[in-house]
mmCIF file of the N, C-alpha and C atoms, coordinates in Angstrom:
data_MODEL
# 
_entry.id   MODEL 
# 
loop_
_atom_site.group_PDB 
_atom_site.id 
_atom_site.type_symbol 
_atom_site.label_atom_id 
_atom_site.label_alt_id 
_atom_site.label_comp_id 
_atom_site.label_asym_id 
_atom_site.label_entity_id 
_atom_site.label_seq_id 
_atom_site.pdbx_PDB_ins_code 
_atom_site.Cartn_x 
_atom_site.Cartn_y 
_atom_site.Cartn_z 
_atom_site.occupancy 
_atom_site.B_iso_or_equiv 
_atom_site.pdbx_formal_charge 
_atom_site.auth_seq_id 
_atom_site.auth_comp_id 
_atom_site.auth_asym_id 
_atom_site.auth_atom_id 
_atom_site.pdbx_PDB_model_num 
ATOM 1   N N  . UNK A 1 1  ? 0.844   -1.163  0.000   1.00 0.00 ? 1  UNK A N  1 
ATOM 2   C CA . UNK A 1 1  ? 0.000   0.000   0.000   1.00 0.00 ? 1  UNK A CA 1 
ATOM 3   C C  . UNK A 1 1  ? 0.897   1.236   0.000   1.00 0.00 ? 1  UNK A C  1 
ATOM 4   N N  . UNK A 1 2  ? 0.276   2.592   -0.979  1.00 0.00 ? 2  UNK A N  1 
ATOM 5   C CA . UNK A 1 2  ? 1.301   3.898   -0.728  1.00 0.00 ? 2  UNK A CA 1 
ATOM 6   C C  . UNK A 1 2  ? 1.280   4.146   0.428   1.00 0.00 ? 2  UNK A C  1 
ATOM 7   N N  . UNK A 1 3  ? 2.160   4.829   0.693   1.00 0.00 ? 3  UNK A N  1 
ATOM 8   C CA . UNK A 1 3  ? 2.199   5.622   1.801   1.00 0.00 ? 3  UNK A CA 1 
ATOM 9   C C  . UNK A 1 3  ? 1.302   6.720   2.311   1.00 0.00 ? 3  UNK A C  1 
ATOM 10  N N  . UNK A 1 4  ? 0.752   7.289   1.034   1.00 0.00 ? 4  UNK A N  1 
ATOM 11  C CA . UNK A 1 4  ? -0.011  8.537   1.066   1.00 0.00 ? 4  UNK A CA 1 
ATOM 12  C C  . UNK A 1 4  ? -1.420  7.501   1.437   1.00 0.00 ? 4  UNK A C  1 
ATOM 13  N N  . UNK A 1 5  ? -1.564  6.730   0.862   1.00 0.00 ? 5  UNK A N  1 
ATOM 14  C CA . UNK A 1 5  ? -3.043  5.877   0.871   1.00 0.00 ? 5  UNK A CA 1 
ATOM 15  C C  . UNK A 1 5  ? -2.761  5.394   3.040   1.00 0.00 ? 5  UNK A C  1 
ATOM 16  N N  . UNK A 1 6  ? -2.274  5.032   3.517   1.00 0.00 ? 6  UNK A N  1 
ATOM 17  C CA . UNK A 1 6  ? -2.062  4.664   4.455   1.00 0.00 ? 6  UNK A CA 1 
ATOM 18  C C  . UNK A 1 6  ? -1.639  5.909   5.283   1.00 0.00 ? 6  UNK A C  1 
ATOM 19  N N  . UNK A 1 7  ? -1.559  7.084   5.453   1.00 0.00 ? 7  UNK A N  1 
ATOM 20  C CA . UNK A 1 7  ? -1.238  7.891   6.070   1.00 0.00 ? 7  UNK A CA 1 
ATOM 21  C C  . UNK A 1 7  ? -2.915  8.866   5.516   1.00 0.00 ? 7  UNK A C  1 
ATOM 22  N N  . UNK A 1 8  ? -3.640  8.798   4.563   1.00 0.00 ? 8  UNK A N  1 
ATOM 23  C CA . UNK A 1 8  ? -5.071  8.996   4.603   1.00 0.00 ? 8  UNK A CA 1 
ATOM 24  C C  . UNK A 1 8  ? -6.146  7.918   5.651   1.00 0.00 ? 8  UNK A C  1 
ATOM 25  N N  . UNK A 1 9  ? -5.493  6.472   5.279   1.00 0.00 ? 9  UNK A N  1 
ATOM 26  C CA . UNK A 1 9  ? -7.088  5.689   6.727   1.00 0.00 ? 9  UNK A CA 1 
ATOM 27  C C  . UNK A 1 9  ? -6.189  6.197   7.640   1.00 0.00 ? 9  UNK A C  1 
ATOM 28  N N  . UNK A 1 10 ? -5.126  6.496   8.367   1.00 0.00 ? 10 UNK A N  1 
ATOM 29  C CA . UNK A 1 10 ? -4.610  7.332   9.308   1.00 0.00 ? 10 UNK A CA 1 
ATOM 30  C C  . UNK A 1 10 ? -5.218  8.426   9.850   1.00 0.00 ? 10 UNK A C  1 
ATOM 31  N N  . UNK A 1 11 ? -4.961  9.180   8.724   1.00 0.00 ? 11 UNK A N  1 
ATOM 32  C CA . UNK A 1 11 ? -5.868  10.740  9.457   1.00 0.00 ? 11 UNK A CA 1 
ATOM 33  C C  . UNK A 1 11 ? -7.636  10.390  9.700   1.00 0.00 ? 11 UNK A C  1 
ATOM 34  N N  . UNK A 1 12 ? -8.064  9.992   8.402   1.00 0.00 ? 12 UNK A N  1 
ATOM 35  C CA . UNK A 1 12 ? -10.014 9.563   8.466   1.00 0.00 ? 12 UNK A CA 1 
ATOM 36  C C  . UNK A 1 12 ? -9.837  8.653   10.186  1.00 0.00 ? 12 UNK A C  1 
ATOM 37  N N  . UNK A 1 13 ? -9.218  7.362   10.156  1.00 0.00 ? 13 UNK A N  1 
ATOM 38  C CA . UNK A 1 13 ? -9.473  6.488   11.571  1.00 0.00 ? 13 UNK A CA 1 
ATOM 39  C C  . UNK A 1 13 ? -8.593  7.902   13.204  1.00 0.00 ? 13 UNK A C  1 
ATOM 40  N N  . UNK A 1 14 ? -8.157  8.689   12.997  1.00 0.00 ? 14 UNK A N  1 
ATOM 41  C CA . UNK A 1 14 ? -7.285  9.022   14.286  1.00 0.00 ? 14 UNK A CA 1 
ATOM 42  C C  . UNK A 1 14 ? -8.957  9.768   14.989  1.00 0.00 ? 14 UNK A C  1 
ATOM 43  N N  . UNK A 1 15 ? -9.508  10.454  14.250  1.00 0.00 ? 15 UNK A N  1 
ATOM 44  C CA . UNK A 1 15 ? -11.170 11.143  15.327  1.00 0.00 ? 15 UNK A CA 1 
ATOM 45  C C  . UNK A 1 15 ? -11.492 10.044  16.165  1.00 0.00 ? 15 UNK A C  1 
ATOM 46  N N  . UNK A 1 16 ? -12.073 8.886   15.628  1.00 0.00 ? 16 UNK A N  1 
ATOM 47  C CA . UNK A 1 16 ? -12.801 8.104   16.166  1.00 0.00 ? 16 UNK A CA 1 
ATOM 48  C C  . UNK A 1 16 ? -11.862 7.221   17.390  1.00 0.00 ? 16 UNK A C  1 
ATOM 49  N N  . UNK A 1 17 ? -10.905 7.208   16.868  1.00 0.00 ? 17 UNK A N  1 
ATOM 50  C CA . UNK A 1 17 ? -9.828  6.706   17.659  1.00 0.00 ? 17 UNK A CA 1 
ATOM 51  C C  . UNK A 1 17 ? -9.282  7.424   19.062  1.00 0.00 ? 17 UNK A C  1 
ATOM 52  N N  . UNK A 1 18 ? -9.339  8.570   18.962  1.00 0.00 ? 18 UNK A N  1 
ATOM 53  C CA . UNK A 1 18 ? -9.650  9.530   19.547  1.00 0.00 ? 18 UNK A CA 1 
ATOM 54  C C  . UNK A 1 18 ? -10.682 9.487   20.868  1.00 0.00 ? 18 UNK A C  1 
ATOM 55  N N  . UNK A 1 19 ? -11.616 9.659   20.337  1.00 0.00 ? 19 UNK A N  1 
ATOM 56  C CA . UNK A 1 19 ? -12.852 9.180   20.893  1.00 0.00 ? 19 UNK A CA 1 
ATOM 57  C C  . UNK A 1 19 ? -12.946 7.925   21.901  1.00 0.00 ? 19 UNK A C  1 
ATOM 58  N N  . UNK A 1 20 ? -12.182 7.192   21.016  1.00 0.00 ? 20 UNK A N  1 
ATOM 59  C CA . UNK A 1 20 ? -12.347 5.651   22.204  1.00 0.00 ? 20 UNK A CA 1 
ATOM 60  C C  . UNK A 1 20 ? -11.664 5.777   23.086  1.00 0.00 ? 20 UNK A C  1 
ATOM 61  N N  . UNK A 1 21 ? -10.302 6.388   22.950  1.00 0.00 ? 21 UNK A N  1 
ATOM 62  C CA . UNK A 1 21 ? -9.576  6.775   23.908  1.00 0.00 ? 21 UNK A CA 1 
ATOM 63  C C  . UNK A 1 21 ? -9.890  7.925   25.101  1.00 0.00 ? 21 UNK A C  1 
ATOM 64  N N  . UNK A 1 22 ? -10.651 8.803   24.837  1.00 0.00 ? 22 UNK A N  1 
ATOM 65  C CA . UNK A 1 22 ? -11.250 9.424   25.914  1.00 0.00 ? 22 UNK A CA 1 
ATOM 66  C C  . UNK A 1 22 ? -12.300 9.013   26.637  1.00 0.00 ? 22 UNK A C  1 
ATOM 67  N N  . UNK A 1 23 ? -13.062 7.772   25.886  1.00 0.00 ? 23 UNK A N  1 
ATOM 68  C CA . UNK A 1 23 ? -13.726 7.522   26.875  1.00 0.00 ? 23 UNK A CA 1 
ATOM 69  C C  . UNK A 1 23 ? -13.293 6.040   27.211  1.00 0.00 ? 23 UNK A C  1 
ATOM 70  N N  . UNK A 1 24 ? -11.785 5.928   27.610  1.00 0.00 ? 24 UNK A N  1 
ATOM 71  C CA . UNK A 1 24 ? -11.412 5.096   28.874  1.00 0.00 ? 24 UNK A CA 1 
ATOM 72  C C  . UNK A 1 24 ? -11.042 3.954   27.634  1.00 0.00 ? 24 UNK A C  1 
ATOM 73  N N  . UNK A 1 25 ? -11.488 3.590   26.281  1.00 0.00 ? 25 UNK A N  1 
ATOM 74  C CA . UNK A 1 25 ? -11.581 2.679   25.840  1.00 0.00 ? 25 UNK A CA 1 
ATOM 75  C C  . UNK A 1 25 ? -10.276 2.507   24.928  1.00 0.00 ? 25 UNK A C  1 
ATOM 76  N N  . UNK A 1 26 ? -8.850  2.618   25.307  1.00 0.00 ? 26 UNK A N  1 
ATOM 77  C CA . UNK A 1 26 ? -7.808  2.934   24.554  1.00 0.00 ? 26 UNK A CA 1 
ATOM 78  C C  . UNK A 1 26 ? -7.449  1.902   23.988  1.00 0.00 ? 26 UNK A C  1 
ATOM 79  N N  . UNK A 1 27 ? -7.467  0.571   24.738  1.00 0.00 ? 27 UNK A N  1 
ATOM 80  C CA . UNK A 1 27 ? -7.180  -0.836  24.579  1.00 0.00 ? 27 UNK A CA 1 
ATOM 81  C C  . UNK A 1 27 ? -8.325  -1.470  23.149  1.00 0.00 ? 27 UNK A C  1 
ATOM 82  N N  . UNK A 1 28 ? -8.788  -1.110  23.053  1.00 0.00 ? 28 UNK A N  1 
ATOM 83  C CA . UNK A 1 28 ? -9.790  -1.399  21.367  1.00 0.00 ? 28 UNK A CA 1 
ATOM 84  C C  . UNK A 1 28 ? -9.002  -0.191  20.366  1.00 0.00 ? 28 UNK A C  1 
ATOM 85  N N  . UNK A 1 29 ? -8.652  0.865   20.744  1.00 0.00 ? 29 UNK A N  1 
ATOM 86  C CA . UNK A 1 29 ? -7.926  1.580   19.717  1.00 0.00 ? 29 UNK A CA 1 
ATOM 87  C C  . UNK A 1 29 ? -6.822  1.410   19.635  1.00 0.00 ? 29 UNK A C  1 
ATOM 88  N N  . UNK A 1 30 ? -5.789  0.716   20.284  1.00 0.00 ? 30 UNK A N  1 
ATOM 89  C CA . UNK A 1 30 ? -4.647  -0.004  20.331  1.00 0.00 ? 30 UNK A CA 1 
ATOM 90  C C  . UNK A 1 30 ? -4.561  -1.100  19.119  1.00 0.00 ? 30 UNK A C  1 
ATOM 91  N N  . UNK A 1 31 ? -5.579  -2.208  19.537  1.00 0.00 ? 31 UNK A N  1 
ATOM 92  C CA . UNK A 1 31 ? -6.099  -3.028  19.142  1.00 0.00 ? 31 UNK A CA 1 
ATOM 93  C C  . UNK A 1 31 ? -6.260  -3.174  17.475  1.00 0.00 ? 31 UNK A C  1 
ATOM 94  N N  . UNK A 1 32 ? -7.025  -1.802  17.244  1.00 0.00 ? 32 UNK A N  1 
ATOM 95  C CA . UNK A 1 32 ? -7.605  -1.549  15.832  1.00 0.00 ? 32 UNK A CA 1 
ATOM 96  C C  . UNK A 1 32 ? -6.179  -1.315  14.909  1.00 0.00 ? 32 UNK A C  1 
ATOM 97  N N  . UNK A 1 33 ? -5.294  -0.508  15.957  1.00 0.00 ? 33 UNK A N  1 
ATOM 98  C CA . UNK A 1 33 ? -3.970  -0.216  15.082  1.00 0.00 ? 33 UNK A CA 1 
ATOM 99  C C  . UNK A 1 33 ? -2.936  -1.364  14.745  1.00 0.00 ? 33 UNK A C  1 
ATOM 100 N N  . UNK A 1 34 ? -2.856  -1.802  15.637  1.00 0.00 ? 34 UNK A N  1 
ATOM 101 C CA . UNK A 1 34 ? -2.123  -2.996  15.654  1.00 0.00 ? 34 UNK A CA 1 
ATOM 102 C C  . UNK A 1 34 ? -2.840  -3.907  14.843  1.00 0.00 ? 34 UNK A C  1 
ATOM 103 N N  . UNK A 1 35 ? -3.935  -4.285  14.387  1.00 0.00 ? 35 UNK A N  1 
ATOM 104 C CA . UNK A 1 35 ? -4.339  -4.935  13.332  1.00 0.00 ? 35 UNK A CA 1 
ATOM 105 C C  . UNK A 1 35 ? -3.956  -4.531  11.959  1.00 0.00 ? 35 UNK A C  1 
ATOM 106 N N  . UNK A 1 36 ? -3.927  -3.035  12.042  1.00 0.00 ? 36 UNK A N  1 
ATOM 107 C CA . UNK A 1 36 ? -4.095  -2.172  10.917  1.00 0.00 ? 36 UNK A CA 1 
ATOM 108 C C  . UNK A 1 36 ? -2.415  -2.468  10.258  1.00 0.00 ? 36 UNK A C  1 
ATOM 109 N N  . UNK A 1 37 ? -1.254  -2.183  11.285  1.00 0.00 ? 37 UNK A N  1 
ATOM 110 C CA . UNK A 1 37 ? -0.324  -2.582  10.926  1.00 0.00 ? 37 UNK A CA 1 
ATOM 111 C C  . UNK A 1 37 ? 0.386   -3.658  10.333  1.00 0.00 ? 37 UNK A C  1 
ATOM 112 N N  . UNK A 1 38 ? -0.362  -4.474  11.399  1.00 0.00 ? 38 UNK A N  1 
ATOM 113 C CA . UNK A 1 38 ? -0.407  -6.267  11.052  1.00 0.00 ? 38 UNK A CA 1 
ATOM 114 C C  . UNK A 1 38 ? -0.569  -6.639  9.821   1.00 0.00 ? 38 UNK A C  1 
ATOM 115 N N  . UNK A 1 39 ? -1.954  -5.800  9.087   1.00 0.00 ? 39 UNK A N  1 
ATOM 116 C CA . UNK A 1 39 ? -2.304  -6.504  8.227   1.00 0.00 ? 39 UNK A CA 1 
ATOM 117 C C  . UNK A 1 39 ? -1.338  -5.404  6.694   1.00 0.00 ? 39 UNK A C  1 
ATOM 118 N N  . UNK A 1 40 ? -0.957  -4.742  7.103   1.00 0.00 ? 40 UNK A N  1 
ATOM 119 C CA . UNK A 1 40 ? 0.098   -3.616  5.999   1.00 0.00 ? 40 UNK A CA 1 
ATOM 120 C C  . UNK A 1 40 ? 1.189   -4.546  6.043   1.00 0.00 ? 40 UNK A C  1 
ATOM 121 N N  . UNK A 1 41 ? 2.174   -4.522  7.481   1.00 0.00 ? 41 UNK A N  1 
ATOM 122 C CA . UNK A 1 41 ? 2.686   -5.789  7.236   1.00 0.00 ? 41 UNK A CA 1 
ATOM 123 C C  . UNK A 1 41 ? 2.884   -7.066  6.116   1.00 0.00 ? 41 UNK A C  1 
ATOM 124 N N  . UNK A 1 42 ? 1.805   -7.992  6.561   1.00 0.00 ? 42 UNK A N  1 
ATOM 125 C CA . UNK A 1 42 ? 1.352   -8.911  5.998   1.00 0.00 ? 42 UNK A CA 1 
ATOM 126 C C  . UNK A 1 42 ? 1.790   -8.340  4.211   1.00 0.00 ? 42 UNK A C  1 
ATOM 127 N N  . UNK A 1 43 ? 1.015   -7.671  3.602   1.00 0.00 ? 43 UNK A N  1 
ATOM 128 C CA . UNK A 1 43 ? 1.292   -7.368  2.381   1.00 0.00 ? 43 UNK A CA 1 
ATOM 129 C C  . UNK A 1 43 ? 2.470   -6.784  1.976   1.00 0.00 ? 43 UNK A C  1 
ATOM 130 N N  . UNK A 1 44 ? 3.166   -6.159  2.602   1.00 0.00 ? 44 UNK A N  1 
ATOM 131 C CA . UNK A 1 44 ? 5.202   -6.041  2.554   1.00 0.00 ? 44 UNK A CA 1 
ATOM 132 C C  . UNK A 1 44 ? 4.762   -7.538  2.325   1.00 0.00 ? 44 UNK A C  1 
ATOM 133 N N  . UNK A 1 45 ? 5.062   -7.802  3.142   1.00 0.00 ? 45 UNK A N  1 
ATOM 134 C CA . UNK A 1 45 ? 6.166   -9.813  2.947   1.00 0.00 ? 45 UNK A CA 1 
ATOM 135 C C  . UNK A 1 45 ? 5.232   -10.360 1.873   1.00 0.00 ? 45 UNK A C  1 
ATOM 136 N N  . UNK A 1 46 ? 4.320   -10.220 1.765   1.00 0.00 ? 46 UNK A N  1 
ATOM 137 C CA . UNK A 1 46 ? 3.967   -10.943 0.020   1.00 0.00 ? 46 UNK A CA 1 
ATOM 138 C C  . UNK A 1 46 ? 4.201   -10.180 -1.270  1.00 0.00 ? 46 UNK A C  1 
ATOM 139 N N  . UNK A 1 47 ? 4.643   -8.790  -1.324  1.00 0.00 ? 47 UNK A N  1 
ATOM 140 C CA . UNK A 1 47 ? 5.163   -8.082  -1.921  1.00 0.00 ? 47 UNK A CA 1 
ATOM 141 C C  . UNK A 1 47 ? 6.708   -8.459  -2.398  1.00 0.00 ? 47 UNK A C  1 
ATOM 142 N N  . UNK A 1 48 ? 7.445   -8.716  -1.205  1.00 0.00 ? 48 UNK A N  1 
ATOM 143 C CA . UNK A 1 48 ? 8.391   -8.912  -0.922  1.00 0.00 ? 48 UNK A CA 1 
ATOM 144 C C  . UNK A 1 48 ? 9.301   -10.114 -1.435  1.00 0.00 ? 48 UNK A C  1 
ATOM 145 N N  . UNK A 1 49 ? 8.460   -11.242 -0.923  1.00 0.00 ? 49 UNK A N  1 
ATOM 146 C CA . UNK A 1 49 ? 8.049   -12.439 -1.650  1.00 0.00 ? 49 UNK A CA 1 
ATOM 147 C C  . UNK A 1 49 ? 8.138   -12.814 -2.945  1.00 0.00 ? 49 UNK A C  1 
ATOM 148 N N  . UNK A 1 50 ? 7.278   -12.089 -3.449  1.00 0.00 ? 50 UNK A N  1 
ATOM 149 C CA . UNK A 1 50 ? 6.760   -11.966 -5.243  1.00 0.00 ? 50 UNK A CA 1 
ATOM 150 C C  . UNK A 1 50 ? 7.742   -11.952 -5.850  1.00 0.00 ? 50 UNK A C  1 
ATOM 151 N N  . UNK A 1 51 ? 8.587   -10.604 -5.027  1.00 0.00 ? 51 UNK A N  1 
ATOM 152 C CA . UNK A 1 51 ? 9.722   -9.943  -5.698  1.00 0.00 ? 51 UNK A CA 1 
ATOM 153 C C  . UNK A 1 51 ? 10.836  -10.987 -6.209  1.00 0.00 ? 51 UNK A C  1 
ATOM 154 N N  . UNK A 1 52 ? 11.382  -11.356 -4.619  1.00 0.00 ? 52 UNK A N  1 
ATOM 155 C CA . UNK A 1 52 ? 11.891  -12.172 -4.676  1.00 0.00 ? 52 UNK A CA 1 
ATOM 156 C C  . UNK A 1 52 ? 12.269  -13.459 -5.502  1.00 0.00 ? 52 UNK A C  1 
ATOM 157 N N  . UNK A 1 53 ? 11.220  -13.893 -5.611  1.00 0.00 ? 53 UNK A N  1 
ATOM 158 C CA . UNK A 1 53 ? 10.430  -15.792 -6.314  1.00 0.00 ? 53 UNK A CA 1 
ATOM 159 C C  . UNK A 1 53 ? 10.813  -15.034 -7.815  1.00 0.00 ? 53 UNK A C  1 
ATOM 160 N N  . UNK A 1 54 ? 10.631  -13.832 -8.539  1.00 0.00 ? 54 UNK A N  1 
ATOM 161 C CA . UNK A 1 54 ? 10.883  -13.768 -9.732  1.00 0.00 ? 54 UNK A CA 1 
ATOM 162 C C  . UNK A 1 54 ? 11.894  -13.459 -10.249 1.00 0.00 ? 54 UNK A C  1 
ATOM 163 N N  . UNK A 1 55 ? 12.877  -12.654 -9.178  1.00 0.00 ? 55 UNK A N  1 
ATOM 164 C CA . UNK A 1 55 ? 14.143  -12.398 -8.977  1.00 0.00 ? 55 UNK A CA 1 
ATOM 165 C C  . UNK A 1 55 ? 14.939  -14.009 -9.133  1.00 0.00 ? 55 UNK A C  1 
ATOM 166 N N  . UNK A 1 56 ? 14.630  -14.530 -8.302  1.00 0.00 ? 56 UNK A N  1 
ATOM 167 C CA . UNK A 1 56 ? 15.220  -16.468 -8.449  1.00 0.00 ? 56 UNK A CA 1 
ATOM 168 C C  . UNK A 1 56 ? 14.797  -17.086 -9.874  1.00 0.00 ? 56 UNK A C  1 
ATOM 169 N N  . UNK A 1 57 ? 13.687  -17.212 -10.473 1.00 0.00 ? 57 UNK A N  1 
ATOM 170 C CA . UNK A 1 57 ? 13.453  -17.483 -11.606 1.00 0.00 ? 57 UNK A CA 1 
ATOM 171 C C  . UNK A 1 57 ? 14.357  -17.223 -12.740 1.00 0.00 ? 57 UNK A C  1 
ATOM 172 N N  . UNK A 1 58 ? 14.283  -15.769 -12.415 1.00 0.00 ? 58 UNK A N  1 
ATOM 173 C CA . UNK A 1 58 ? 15.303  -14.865 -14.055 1.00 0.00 ? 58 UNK A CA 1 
ATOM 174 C C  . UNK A 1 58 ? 16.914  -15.477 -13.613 1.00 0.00 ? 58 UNK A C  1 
ATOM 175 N N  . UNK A 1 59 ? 17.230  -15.199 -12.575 1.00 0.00 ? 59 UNK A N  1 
ATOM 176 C CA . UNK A 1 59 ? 18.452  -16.077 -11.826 1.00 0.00 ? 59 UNK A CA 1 
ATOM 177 C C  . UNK A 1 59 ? 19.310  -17.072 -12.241 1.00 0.00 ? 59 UNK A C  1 
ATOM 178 N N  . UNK A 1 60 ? 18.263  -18.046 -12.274 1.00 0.00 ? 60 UNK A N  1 
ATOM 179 C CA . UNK A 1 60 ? 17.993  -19.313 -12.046 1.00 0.00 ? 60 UNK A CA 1 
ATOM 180 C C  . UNK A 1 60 ? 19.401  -19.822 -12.964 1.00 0.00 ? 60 UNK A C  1 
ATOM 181 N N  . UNK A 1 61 ? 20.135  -20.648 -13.013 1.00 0.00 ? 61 UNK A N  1 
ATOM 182 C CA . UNK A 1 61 ? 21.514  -21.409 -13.451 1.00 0.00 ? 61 UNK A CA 1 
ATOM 183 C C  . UNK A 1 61 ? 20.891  -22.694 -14.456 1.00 0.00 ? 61 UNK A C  1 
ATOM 184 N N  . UNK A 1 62 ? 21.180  -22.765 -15.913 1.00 0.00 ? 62 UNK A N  1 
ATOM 185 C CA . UNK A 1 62 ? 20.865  -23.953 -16.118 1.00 0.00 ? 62 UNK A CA 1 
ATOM 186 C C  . UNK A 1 62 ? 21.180  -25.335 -15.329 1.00 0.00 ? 62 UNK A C  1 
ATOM 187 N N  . UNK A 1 63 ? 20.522  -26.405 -15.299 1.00 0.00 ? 63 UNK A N  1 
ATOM 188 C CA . UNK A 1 63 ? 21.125  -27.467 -15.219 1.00 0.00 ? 63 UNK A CA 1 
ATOM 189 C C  . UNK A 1 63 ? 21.450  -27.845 -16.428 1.00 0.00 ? 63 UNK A C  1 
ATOM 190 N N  . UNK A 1 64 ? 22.923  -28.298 -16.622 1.00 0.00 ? 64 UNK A N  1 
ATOM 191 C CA . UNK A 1 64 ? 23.802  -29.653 -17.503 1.00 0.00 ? 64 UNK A CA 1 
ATOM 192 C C  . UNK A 1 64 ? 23.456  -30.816 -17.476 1.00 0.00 ? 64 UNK A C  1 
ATOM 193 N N  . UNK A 1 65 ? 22.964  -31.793 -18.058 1.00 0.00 ? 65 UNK A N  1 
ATOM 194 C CA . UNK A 1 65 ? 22.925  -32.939 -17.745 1.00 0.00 ? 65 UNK A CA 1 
ATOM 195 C C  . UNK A 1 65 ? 24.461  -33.400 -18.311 1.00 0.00 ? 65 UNK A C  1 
ATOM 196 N N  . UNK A 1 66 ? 24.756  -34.405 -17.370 1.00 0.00 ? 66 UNK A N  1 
ATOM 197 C CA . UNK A 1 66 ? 26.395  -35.020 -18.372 1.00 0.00 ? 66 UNK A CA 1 
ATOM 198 C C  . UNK A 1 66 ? 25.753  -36.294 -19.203 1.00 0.00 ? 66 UNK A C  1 
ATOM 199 N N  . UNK A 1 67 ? 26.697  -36.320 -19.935 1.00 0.00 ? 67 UNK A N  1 
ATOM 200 C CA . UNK A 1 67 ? 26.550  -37.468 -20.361 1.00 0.00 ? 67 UNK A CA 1 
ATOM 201 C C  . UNK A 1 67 ? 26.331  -39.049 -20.114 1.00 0.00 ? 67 UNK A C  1 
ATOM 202 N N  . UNK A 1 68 ? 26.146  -40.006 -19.870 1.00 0.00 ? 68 UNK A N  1 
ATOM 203 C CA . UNK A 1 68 ? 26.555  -41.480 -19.436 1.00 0.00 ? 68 UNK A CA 1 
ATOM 204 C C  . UNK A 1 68 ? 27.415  -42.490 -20.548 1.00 0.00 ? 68 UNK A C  1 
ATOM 205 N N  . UNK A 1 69 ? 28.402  -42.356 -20.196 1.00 0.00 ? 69 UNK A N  1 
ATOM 206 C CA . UNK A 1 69 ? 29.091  -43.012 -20.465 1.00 0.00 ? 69 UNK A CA 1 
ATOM 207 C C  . UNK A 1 69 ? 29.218  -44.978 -20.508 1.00 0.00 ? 69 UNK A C  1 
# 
């Protein structure tokens, strides 16, 4: 995800978040973030991944077979 896209549900989620936190309820807005991260997370490492796996492909070393003699 951009950065700009993720620093927008940032600003839209921080009111309400806000909110839970003043009224005593900080531990569900903790909660919500730490999911939120979790799941940004999550998509790095399959991003990451992707990258990777096609990076090894193009890579990749023929095998030789030898001969039998």
């Amino acid at each position: 995800m951009k950065v700009s896209r993720m620093l927008i549900i940032l600003l839209i989620s921080a009111w309400p978040l806000y909110i839970l936190y003043t009224h005593s309820l900080g531990a569900i807005s903790f909660l919500l973030l730490a999911i939120f991260f979790l799941v940004m997370a999550i998509k790095e490492m399959k991003a990451l991944k992707e990258v990777n796996k096609t990076e090894t492909e193009i890579a990749k070393p023929e095998k030789i077979r030898r001969n039998s003699r």
